[in-house]
C-alpha positions, 0 to 999 in steps of 0.5 A, spaced: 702 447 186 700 442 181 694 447 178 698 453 178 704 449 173 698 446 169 694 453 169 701 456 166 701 451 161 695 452 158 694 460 158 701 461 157 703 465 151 709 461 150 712 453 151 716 456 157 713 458 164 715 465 165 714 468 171 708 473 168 704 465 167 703 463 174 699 466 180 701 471 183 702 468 190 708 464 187 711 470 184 710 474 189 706 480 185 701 484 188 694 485 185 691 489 189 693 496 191 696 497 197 692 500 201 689 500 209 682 505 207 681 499 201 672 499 200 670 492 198 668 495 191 674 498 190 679 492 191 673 488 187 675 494 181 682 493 182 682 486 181 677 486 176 681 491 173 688 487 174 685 481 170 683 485 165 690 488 163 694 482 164 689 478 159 689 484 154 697 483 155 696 476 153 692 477 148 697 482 144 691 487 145 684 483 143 679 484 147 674 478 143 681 473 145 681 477 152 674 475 154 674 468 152 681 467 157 677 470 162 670 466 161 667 472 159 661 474 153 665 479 149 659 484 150 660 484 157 667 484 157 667 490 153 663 494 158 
């Protein structure tokens, strides 16, 4: 619990903790689509995807700021 309030502290848009900060195993979220026939790859390229989506929300759309909260090099990021 503490790493989640820390982690929410850190890449939080905000001073406050919104529900959006932290993981989705406190908020109830679903990152991976629901689904009994789900391959490996695809709930691998779901959750890739779905953490590509929420850090471009964070970052208002900057794909440089975007591949920096996720710890990745911009090339990579933008392939």
């Amino acid at each position: 619990m503490a790493n989640a309030i820390e982690h929410a502290i850190v890449l939080g848009a905000t001073s406050v903790i919104e529900p959006a900060d932290l993981p989705a195993r406190f908020t109830g979220e679903r990152i991976l689509p629901s689904s009994e026939n789900l391959s490996y790859r695809e709930g691998i390229n779901a959750a890739r995807k779905e953490l590509v989506i929420k850090a471009l929300r964070k970052t208002e759309g900057n794909r440089a700021a975007a591949a920096r909260l996720l710890g990745l090099e911009t090339k990579y990021f933008l392939r």
